[in-house]
N, C-alpha and C positions, 0 to 999 in steps of 0.2 A: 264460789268464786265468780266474780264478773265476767263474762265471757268476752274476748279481745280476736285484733284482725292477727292470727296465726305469723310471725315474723316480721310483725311488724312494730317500729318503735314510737312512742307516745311522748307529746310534746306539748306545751303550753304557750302557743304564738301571741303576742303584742301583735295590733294589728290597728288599736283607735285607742285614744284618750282613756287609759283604764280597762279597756275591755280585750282579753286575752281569750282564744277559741283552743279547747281541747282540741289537739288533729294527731291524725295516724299517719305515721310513712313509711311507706315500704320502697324495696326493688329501685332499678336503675335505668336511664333511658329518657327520653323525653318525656316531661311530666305529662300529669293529666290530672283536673282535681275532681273529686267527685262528692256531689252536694245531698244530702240524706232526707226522706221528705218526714209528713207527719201521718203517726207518733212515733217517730223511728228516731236515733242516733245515729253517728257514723257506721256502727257497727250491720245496719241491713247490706252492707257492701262487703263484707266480709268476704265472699266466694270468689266476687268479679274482683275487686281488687288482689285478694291473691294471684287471681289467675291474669291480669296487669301488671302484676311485677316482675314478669318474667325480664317483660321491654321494655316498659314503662316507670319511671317516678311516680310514684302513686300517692296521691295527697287527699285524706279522707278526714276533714274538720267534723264538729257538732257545727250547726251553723249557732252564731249568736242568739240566745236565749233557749238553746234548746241542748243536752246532755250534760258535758261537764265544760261544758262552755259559759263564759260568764252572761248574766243576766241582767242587764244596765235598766233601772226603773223607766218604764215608759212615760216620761217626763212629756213629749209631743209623739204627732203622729210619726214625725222621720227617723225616732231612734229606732224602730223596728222597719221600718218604710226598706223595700226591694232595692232600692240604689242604696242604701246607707249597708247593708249585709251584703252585696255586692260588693262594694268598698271594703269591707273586711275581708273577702275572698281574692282577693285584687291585692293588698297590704300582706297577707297569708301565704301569697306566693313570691310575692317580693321578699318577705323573710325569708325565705326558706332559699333565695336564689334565683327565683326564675321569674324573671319577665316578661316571658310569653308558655303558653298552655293550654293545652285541649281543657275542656269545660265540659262534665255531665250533671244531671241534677234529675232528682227523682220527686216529682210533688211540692210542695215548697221549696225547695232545692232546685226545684227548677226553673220555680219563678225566678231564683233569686240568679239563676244561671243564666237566664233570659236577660235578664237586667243588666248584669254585667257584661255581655254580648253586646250588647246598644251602644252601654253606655262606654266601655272598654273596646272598642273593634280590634283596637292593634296588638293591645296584649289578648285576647281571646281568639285560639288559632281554628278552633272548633267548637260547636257545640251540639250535645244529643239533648234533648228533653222527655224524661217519661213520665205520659200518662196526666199529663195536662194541656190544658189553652194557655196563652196568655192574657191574664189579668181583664181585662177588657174585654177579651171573645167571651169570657167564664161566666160572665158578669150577665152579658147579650142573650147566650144558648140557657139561659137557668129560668124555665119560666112556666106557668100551669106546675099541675101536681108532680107532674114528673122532676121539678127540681126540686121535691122531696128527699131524691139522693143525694143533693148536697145541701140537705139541712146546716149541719153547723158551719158553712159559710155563714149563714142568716145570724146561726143563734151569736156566735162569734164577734161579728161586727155591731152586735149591740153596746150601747154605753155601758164606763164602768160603772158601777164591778157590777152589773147582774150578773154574764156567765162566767167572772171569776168565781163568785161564791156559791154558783150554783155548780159549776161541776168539780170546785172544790169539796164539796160535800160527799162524791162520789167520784174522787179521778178513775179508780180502776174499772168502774163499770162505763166511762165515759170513754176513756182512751181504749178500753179494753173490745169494746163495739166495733171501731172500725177495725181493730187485729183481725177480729170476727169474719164481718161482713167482706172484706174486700180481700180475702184471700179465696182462689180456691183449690189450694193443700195445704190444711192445715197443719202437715207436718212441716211445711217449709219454716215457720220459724219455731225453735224448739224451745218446750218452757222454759230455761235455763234463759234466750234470748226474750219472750216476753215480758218473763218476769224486769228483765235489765231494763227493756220500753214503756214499762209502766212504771219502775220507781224513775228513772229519768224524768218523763211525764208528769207524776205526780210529783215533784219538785220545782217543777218550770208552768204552773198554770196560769199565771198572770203574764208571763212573756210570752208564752205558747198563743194566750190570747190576743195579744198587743201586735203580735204578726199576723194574725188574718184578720185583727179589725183594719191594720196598715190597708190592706188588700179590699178592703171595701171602703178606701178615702185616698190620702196619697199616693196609692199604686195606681190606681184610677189615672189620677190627673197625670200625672208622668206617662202613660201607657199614649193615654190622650193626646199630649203634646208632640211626643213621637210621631202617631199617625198623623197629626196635622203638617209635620213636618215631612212626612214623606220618609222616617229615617226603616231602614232593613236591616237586616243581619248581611253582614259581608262577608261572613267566612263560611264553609260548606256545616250543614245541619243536619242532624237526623234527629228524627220523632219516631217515639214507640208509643205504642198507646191503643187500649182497650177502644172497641164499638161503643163508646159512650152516643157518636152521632146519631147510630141506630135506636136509641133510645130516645133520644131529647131534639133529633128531627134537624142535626146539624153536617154536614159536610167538612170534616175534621183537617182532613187533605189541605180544604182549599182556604178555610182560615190562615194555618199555618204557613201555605204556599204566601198569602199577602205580607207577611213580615220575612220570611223566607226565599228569596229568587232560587240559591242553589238547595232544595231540600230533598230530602228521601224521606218519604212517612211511609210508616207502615203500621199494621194492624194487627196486634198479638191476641192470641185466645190464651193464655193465663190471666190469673189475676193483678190485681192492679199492687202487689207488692213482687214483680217482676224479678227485682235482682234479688230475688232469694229464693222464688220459686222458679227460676229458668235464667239460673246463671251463666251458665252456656252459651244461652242465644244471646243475653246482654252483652256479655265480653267478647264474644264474634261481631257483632256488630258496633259496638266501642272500637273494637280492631278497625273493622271497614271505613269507619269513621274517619278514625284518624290519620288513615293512607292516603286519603282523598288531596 
């Protein structure tokens, strides 16, 4: 059996032209949505959203192209592009009723979190980001051998289809890698859930794709134009997120401080699949967040 967010009910949201996002929702209260990164579905939020529903409206999608969310052919670079999935997380909550919302996002999730933050100030009443940069900074800090760790940025943003067909060849050893490498308790996701993130995965390889080649072209220049603009996040922030700077010789803090005037970062020693190996600390600090 599929494994699901414990009481919570499942939905199939209209949100663009044809394209409807799987979401979960639980609990009552001021909403909050919560964005899933990669190779993960809604379902890595299982623990904190539970533990969200106490107070909280808890709205936990696949983002577009990724679960049992639909997967629209990457026709140009904008159908997977950060504003255009932000747009459907924006359309997501307006179905559902609410037109303003706290906003978290785990990894891709968080880009797409970030992006709706900019680009949405007034409906986005908060936002947490874990365990990334923004698009731009990601792009800056990735350089000599050490951006070896984020190889499939690279391999990714190549034209199509090389890495469709090459890690369609092998999706479970491919998605199955970073399960691997970027935990450190492997019991935090149980095989009953892996198994769920690799058949997900292994069905979504060309959209899965077509969102981090977005991220090395159209995220860019949108990031870009931002900063040339001078625009920040105006609602209060928190960052969670791994010493990746100790590694790759970056100052994590103060990137995110220049898009950020009100932020709180901080610096976790678990692994970079966070809300499943220390759901505790995320949902306390999702709390803290949202009181602000």
């Amino acid at each position: 059996m599929t494994p699901v967010i414990a009481g919570f009910d499942h939905h199939r949201v209209p949100v663009a032209d044809g394209v409807f996002l799987h979401t979960a929702v639980g609990g009552s209260g001021t909403p909050v949505v919560l964005l899933h990164g990669f190779p993960q579905t809604h379902l890595m939020w299982r623990h904190v959203a539970a533990d969200l529903a106490a107070d909280h409206t808890v709205i936990c999608p696949d983002l577009r192209g990724y679960g049992a969310s639909d997967k629209p052919a990457a026709t140009d670079g904008t159908v997977y592009a950060k504003r255009t999935m932000a747009a459907d997380i924006v359309a997501l909550a307006r179905e559902l009723g609410h037109e303003r919302f706290g906003l978290a996002g785990h990894d891709r999730g968080a880009l797409v979190a970030f992006r709706a933050a900019l680009d949405h100030p007034d409906t986005v009443t908060h936002l947490a980001c874990l365990d990334v940069l923004p698009t731009l900074d990601m792009w800056d800090v990735m350089h000599g051998v050490t951006a070896a760790v984020g190889f499939h940025l690279f391999f990714m943003a190549q034209q199509p289809d090389l890495p469709e067909r090459m890690i369609g060849a092998a999706p479970d050893t491919f998605f199955g890698h970073f399960l691997d490498i970027w935990t450190t308790d492997r019991g935090a996701i149980a095989p009953e859930v892996r198994a769920a993130y690799l058949t997900a995965c292994r069905d979504a390889v060309p959209s899965i794709v077509a969102d981090y080649r977005a991220s090395a072209g159209v995220d860019i220049e949108h990031d870009r134009a931002d900063r040339a603009a001078g625009r920040t996040l105006r609602m209060p922030v928190g960052v969670l997120q791994q010493d990746w700077g100790a590694a790759l010789g970056f100052d994590a803090a103060a990137l995110w401080r220049a898009w950020a005037p009100d932020l709180r970062h901080t610096t976790v020693t678990c692994g970079h699949f966070m809300a499943e190996e220390a759901p505790d600390d995320i949902a306390k600090a999702l709390r803290e967040l949202l009181a602000r």
